[in-house]
RODO-2510 file (C-alpha; in nm, 4 decimals, decimal comma):
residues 380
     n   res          X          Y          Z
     1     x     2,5249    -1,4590     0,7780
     2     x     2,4743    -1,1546     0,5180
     3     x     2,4656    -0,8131     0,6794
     4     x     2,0508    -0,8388     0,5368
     5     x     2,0189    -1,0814     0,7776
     6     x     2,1886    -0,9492     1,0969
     7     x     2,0031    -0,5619     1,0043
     8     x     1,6781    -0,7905     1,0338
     9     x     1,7405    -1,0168     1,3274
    10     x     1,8332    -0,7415     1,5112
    11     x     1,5512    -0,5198     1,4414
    12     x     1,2995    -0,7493     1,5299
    13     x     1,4655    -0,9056     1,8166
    14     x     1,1588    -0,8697     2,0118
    15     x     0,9350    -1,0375     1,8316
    16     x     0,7771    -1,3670     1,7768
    17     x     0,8214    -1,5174     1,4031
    18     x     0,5296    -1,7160     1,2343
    19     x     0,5332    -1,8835     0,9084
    20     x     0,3990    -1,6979     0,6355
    21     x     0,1341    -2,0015     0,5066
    22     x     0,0370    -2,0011     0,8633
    23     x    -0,0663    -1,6072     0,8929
    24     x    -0,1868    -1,5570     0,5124
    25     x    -0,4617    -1,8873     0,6518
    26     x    -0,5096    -1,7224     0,9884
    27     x    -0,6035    -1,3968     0,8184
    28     x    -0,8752    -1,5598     0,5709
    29     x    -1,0108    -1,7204     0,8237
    30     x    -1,0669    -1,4354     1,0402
    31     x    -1,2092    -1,2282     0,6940
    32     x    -1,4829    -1,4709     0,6222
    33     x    -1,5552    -1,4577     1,0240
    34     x    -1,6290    -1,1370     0,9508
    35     x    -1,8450    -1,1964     0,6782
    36     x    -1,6226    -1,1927     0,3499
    37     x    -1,6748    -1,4384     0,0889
    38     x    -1,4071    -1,6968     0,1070
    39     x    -1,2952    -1,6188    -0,2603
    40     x    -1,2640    -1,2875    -0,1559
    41     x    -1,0829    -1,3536     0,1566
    42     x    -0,8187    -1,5577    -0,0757
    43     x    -0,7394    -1,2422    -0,2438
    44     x    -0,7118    -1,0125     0,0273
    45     x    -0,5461    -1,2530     0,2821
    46     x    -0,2825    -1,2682    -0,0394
    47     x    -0,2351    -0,9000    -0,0649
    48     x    -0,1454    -0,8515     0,2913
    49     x     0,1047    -1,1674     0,2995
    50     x     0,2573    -1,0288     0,0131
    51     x     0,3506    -0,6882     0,2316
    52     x     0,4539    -0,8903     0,4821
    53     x     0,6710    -1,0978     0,2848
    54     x     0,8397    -0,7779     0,1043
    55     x     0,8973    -0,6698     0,4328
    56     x     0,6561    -0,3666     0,4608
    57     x     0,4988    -0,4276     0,7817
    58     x     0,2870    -0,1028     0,7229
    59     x     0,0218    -0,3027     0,4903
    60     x     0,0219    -0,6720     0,5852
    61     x    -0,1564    -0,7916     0,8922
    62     x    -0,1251    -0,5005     1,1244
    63     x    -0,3889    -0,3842     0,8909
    64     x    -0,5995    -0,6653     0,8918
    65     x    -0,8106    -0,5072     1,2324
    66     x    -0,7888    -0,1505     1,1996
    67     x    -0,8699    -0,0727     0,8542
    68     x    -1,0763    -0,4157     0,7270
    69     x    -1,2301    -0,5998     0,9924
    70     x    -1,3336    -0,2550     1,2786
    71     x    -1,4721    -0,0719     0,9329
    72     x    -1,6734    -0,4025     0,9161
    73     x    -1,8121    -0,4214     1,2383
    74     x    -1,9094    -0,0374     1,2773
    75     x    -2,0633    -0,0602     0,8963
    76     x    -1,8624     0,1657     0,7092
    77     x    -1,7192    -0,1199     0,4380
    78     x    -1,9219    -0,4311     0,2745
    79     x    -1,7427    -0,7621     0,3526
    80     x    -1,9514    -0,8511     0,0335
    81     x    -1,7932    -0,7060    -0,2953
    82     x    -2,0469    -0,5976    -0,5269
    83     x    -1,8747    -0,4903    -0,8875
    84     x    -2,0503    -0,2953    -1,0757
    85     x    -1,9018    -0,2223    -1,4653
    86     x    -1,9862     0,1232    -1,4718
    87     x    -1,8430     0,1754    -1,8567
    88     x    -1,6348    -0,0813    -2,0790
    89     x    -1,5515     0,0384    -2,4262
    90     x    -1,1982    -0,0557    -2,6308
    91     x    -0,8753     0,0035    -2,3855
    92     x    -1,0977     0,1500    -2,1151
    93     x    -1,3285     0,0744    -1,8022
    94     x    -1,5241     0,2385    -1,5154
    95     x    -1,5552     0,0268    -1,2246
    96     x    -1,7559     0,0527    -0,8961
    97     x    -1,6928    -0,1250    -0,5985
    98     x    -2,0186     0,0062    -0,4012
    99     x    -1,8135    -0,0008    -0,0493
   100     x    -1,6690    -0,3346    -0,0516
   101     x    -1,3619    -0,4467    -0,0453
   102     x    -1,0934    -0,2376    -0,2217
   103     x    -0,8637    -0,5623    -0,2986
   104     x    -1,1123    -0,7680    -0,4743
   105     x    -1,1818    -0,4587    -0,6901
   106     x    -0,8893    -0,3566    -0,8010
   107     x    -0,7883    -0,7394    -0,8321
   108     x    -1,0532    -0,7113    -1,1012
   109     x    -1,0003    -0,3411    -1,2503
   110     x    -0,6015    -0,4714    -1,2993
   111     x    -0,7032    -0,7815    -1,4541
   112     x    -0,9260    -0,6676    -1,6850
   113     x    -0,6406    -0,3762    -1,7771
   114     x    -0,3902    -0,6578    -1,8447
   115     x    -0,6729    -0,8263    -2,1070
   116     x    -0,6896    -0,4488    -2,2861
   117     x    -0,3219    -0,4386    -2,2933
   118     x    -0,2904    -0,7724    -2,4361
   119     x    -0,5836    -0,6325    -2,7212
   120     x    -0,4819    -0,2976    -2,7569
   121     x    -0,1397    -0,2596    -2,6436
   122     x    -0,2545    -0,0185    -2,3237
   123     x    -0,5580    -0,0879    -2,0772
   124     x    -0,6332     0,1436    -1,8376
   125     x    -0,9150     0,0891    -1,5532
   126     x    -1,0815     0,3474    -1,3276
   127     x    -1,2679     0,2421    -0,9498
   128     x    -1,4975     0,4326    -0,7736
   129     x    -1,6460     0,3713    -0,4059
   130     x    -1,3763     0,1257    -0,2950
   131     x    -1,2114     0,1420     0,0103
   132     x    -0,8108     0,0969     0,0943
   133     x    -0,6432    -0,1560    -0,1586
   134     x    -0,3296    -0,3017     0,0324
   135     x     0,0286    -0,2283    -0,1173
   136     x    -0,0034    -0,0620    -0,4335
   137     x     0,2864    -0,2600    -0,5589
   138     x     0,0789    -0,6262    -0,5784
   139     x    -0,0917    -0,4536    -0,8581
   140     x     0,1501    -0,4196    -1,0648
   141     x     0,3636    -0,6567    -0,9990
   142     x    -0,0033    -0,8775    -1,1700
   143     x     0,1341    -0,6732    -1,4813
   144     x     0,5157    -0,7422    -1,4746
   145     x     0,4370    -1,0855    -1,4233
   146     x     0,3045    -1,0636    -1,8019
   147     x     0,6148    -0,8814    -1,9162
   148     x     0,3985    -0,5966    -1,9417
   149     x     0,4305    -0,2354    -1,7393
   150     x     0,1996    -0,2129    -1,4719
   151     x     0,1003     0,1918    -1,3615
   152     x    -0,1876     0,2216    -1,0343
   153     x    -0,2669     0,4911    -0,7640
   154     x    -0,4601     0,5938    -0,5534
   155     x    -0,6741     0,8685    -0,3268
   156     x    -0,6744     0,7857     0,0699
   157     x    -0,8575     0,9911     0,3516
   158     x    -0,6872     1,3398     0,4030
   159     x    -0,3454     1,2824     0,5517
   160     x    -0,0759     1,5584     0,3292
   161     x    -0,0720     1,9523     0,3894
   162     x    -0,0340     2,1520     0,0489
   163     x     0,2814     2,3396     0,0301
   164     x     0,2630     2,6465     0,2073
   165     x    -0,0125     2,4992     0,4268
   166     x    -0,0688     2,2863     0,7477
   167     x    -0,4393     2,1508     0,6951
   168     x    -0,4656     1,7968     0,5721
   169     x    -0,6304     1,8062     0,2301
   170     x    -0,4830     1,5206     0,0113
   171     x    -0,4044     1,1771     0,1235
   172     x    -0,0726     0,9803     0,0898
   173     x    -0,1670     0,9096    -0,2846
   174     x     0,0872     0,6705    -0,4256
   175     x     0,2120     0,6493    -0,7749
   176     x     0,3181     0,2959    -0,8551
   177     x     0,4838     0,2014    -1,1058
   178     x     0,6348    -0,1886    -1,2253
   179     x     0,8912    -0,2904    -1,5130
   180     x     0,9256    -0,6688    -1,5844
   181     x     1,3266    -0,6995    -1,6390
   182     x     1,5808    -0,9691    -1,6680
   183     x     1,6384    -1,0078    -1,3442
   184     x     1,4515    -1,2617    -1,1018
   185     x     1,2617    -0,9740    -0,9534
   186     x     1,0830    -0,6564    -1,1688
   187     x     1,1679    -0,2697    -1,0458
   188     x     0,8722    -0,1442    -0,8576
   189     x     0,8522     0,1758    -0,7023
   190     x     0,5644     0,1833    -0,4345
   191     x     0,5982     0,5315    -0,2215
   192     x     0,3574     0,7461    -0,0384
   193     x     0,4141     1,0961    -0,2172
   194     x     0,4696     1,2339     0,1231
   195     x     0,7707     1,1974     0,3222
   196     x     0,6480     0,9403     0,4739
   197     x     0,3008     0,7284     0,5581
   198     x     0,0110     0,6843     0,8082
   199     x     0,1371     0,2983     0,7944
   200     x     0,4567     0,3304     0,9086
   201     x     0,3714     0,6156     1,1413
   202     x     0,1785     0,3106     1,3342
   203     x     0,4676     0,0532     1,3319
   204     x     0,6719     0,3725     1,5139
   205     x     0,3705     0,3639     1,7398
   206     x     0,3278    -0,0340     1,7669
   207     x     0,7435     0,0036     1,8944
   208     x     0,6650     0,2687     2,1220
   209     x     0,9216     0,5236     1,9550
   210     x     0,8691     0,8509     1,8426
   211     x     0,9152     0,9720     1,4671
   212     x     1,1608     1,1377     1,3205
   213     x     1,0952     1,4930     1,3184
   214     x     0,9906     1,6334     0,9286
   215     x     0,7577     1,4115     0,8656
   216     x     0,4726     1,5418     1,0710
   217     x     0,3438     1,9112     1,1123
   218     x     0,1075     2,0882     1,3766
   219     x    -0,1649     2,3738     1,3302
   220     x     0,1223     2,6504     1,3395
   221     x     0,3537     2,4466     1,1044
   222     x     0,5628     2,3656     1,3728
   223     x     0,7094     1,9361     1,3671
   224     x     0,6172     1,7160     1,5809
   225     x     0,7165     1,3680     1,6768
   226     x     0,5084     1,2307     1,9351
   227     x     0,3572     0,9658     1,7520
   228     x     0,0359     0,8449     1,9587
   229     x    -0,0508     1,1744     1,9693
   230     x    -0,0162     1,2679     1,5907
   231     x    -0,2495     0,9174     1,4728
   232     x    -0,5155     1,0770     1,7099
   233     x    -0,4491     1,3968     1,5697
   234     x    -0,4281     1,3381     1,1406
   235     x    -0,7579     1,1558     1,1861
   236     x    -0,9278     1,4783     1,3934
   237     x    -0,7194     1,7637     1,1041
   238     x    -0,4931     1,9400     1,3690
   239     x    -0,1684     1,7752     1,2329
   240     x    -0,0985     1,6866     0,8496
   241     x     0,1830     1,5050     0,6711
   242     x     0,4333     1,6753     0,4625
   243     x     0,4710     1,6116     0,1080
   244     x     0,8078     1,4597    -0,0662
   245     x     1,0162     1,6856    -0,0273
   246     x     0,9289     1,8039     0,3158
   247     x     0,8068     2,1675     0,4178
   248     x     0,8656     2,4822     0,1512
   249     x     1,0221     2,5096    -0,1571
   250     x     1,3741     2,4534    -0,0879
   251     x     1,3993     2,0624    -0,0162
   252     x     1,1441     2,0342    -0,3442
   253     x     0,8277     1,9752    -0,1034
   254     x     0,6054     2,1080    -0,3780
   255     x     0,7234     1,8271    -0,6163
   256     x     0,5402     1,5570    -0,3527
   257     x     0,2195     1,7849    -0,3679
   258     x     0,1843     1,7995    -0,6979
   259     x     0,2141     1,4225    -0,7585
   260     x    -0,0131     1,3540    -0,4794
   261     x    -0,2178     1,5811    -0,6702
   262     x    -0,1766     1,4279    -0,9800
   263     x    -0,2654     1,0974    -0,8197
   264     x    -0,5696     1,2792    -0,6560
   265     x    -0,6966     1,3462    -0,9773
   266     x    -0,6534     1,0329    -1,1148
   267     x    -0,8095     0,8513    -0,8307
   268     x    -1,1070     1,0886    -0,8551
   269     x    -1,2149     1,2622    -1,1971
   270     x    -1,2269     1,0227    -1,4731
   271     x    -1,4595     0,8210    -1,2690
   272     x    -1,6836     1,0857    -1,1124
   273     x    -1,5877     0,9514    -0,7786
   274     x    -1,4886     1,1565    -0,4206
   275     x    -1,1509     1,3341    -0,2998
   276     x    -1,0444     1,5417    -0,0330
   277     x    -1,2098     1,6057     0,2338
   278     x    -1,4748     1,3248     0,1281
   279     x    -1,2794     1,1066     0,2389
   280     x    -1,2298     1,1880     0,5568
   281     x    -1,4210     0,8783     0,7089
   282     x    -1,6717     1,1575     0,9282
   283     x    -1,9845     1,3449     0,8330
   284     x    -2,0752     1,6927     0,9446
   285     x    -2,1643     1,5880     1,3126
   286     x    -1,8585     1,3895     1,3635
   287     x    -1,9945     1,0233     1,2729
   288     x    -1,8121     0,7228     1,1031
   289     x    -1,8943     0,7199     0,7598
   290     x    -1,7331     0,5276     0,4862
   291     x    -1,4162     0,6009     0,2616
   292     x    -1,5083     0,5965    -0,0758
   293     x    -1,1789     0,5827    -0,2200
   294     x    -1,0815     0,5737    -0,6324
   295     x    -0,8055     0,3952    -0,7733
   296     x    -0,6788     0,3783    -1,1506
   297     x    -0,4611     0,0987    -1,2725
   298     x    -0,2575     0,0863    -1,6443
   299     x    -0,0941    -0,1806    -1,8264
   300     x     0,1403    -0,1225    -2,1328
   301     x     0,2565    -0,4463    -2,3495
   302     x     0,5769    -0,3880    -2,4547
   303     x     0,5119    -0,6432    -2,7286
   304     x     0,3469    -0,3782    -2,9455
   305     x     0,6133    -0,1932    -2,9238
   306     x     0,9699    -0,3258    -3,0238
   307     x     0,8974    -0,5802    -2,7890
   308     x     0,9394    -0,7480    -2,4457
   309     x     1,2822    -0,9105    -2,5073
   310     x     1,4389    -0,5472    -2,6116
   311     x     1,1869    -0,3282    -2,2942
   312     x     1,3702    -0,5855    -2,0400
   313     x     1,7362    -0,6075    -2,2058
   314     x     1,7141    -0,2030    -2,1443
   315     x     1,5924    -0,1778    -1,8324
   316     x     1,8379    -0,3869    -1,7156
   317     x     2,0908    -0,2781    -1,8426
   318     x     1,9867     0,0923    -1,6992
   319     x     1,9491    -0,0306    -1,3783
   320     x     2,2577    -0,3100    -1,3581
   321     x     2,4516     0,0560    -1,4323
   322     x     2,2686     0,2282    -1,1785
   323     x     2,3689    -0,0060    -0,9289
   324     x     2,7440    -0,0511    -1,0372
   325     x     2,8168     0,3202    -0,9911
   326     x     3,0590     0,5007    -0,7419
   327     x     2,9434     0,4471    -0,3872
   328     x     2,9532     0,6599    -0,1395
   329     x     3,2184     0,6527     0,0938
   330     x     3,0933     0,4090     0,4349
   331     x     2,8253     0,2577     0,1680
   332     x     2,8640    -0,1065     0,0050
   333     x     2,5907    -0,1540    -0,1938
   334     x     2,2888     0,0846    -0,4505
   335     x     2,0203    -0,0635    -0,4645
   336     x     1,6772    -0,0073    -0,7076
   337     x     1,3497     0,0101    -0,6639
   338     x     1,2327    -0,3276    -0,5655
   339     x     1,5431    -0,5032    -0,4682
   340     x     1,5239    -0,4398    -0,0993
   341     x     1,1491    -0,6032    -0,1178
   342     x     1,2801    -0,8726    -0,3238
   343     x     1,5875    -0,9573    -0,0941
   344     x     1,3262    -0,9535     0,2335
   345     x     1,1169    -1,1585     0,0237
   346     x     1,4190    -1,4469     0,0156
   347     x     1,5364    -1,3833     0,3027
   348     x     1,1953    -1,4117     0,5295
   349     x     1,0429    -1,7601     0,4353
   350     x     1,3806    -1,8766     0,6270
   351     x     1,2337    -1,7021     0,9654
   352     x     0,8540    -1,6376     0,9124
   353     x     0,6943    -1,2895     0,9718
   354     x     0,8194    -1,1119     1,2889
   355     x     0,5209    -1,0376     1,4860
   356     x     0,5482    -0,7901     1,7577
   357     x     0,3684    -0,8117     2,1067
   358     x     0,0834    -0,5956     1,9758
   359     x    -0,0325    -0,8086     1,7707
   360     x    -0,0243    -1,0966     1,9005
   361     x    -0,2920    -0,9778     2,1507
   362     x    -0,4755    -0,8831     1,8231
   363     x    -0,4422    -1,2497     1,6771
   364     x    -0,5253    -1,3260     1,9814
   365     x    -0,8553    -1,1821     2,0127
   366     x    -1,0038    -1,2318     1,6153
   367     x    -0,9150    -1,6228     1,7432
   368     x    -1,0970    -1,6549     2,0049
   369     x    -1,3824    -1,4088     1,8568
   370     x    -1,3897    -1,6346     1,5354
   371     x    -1,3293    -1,9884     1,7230
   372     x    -1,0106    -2,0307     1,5758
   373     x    -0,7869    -2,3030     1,7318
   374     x    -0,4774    -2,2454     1,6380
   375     x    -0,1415    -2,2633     1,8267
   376     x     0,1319    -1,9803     1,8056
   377     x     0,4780    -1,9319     1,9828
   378     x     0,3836    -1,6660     2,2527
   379     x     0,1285    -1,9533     2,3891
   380     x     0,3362    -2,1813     2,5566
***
């Protein structure tokens, strides 16, 4: 048994494992219960299996409830996608998704990048009123399966404090970025460009454990690590996330605020769309209103440049070196972006997805609330 394997038996000891095919159907299923299109539901359904399966639990079907199917039922986000082609001219496009689904969206605004790239050499796409996409790292990975370079990001409701301040202004805006290589998986770098993520701030809470302290700051700048308390409290603006970096100057916290404001931009100005505090999910007298997030997606064919073959040999090469340097002492192995995801993705098929008690009361309930029939472990 590898030491991959133990580190993940171990840390999900307490769960119940499912087979992937057997989730990614459940999860359509309970999307076109709640009024998706089943087309659509195929492509969403496959963006949160593909989290699971590269083992971040953050963005597969823990968020299938919270953020898709309650923003459903209280009418803040369209199960039905309408696209609307805002602007299409040469290697660029203006998409909007009018409140639907942010996956089938961006599905489109990458694909039709990839077709510029392919014409042009670079294709960039911009989305407007969408609505939370999934792992930004599916979207590229569409591009590095075309030997090309795949480049998205995008805005999310007010989560990060600016340096110097506590209120939560920007969100968690990742910059994503995808190189096909020579290797059986690409590099991909999917972060949050703060220390860490709402997402993963809710698997802490789903394990009933506290956070580590730095991530999270109060009113008065002070950490805290009490998670329940802190979800309750980003969403109401009395506790923010720190940037990459973490708090001040001195650990290089305002390098993760100005990416995330980099990404902000981005997400928001080339397609006239909202940012900041717009998309804080309330209006002025505290009422649900919807997210109207902005995404941008890039693709770059390496073929009109010196070409694939010679993009890949280098990038290989670069990180092949990377990994083969000194270690540090206690430490047996460097890794690069994308190799941890790709070894979960191997190694999880063997044991299906761990699901944790929480939700399996959640699968629980969309079954019986969508008649679905069918069995799981914890039911015996």
């Amino acid at each position: 048994m590898t030491k991959e394997e133990r580190e993940f038996l171990e840390k999900y000891k307490d769960c119940e494992f499912v087979s992937f095919d057997k989730l990614e159907k459940f999860m359509k299923e309970a999307l076109c219960g709640a009024g998706v299109p089943e087309k659509d539901a195929t492509i969403i359904a496959d963006v949160l299996i593909e989290s699971d399966k590269r083992g971040i639990d953050s963005h597969g079907i823990g968020r299938l409830k919270p953020i898709y199917i309650d923003r459903i039922d209280i009418g803040i986000m369209n199960p039905i996608t309408e696209i609307e082609i805002v602007k299409d001219e040469g290697a660029t496009a203006v998409l909007d998704g009018h409140n639907g689904m942010g996956h089938v969206v961006s599905f489109k605004a990458m694909e039709m990048a990839i077709e510029k790239a392919s014409k042009y050499g670079i294709g960039m796409t911009v989305v407007r009123n969408s609505n939370h996409y999934g792992i930004a790292g599916y979207y590229v990975t569409m591009a590095t399966k075309r030997d090309m370079i795949g480049i998205t990001g995008t805005n999310a409701r007010p989560s990060i404090a600016p340096t110097f301040g506590v209120e939560n202004m920007l969100g968690t805006n990742p910059l994503t970025v995808g190189f096909p290589t020579d290797d059986p998986f690409p590099f991909v770098l999917d972060c949050a460009t703060s220390v860490s993520q709402r997402g993963k701030i809710e698997v802490y809470d789903r394990a009933g454990k506290d956070i580590p302290p730095g991530w999270v700051i109060d009113e008065n700048g002070k950490t805290r690590t009490d998670t329940a308390g802190i979800l309750k409290d980003l969403t109401a603006g009395k506790a923010a996330l720190t940037p990459l970096g973490g708090l001040g100057v001195d650990g290089g916290g305002y390098k993760g605020y100005g990416y995330a404001t980099v990404v902000e931009v981005l997400s928001a100005a080339l397609q006239d769309g909202s940012y900041l505090k717009a998309l804080n999910g309330k209006d002025k007298d505290g009422r649900n209103i919807p997210y109207p997030l902005g995404h941008f997606f890039i693709a770059i064919d390496p073929s009109f440049f010196l070409g694939a073959k010679i993009f890949k040999a280098v990038t290989t090469d670069i990180l092949h070196q990377l990994r083969a340097s000194r270690k540090a002492p206690g430490e047996d192995r460097i890794y690069t972006a994308g190799e941890p995801e790709a070894i979960a993705f191997e190694l999880r098929p063997q044991y299906g997805c761990p699901v944790p008690a929480s939700l399996q009361k959640v699968i629980d309930e969309l079954s019986a609330r969508y008649g679905l029939r069918d069995t799981w472990p914890w039911r015996k």
